[in-house]
Structures are given as C-alpha cells and as structure tokens.
C-alpha positions in Angstrom: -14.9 -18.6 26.7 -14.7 -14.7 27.5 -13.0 -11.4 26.8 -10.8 -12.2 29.6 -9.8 -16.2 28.1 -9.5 -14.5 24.8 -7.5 -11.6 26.1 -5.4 -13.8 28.1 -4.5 -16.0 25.0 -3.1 -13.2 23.4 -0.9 -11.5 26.0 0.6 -14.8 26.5 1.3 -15.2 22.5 2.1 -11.6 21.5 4.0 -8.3 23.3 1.4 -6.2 22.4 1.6 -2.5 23.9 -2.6 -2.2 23.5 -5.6 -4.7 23.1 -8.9 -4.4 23.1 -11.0 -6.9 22.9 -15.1 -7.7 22.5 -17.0 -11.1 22.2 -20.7 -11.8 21.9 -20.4 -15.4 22.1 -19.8 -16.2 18.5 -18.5 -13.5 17.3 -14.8 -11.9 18.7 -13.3 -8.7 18.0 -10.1 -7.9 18.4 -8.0 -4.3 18.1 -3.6 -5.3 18.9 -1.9 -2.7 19.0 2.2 -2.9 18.7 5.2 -1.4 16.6 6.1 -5.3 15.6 3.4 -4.7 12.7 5.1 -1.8 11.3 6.9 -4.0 8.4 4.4 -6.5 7.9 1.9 -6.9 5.2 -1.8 -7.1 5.7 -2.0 -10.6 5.3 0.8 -11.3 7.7 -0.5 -9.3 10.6 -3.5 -11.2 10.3 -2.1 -14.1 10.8 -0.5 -13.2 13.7 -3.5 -12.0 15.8 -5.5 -15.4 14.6 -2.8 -18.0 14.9 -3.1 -18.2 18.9 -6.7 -18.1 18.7 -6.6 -21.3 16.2 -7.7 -23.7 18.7 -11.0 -21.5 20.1 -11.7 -21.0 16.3 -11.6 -24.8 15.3 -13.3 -25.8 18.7 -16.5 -23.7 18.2 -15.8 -21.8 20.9 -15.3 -18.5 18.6 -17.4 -18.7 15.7 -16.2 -15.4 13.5 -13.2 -12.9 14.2 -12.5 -9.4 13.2 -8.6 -8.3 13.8 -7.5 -4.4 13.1 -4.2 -4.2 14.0 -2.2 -1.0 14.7 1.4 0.6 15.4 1.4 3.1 18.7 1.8 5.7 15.9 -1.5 4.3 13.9 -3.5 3.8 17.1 -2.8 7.1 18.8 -4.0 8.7 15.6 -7.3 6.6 14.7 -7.6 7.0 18.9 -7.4 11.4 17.9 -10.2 11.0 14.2 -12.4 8.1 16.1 -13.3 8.9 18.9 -16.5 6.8 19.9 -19.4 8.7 20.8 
C-alpha cells in the first residue's frame, strides 16, 4: 500500500474538496478537507476519514493513522498561519 492506494480509497468514499496525504509504511497521515464537516463533532469526523481505511487498518497494511480534518474556510486559514518552511 501507498499514498496513491490510500488516497484513492478516500476519493472513492468521500467528496472531499482537498486531501493530502503521507505514509511511511506504518504510519499514514491524512489532512480531508470539505464543508461536509462543518456540523459534525470531533469524534464523528473522525470516523468518517477512518471508516474507509478500516480494512488497511485491520489487515496490517497501515499500522497507525493521524486524521485533521478541515472546512475550505478552516483550511484556507491554517493554509495563511502554517505555512511550512
């Protein structure tokens, strides 16, 4: 499994407007960006970045993964206060 399986899961699961996605072999982090998280609590959008990768997760083939989610409105300002250096 790569970026591009893992990336691939998630378009097909989720309308996301933004993803970002980095995986060392084990360990898979994920950034989904889409206004469909505006109402939903922590927990919830949680669940809904990890449920499609479920399988990977229970197979071995991802080991540990990290999910920030964001609206557009959340992501174009963390994109304005974090920029990576």
């Amino acid at each position: 499994m790569d970026v591009s399986d893992i990336e691939n899961i998630l378009k097909e699961q989720l309308t996301l407007d933004d993803l970002h996605v980095t995986f060392d072999g084990s360990q898979c982090k994920v950034i989904a960006v889409a206004d469909m998280f505006e109402d939903m609590s922590r927990v919830k959008k949680q669940q809904t970045v990890y449920t499609p990768l479920a399988d990977a997760i229970n197979s071995g083939q991802i080991h540990a993964v990290t999910i920030k989610t964001f609206t557009n409105a959340q992501w174009q300002r963390e994109k304005m206060f974090n920029i990576p250096s």
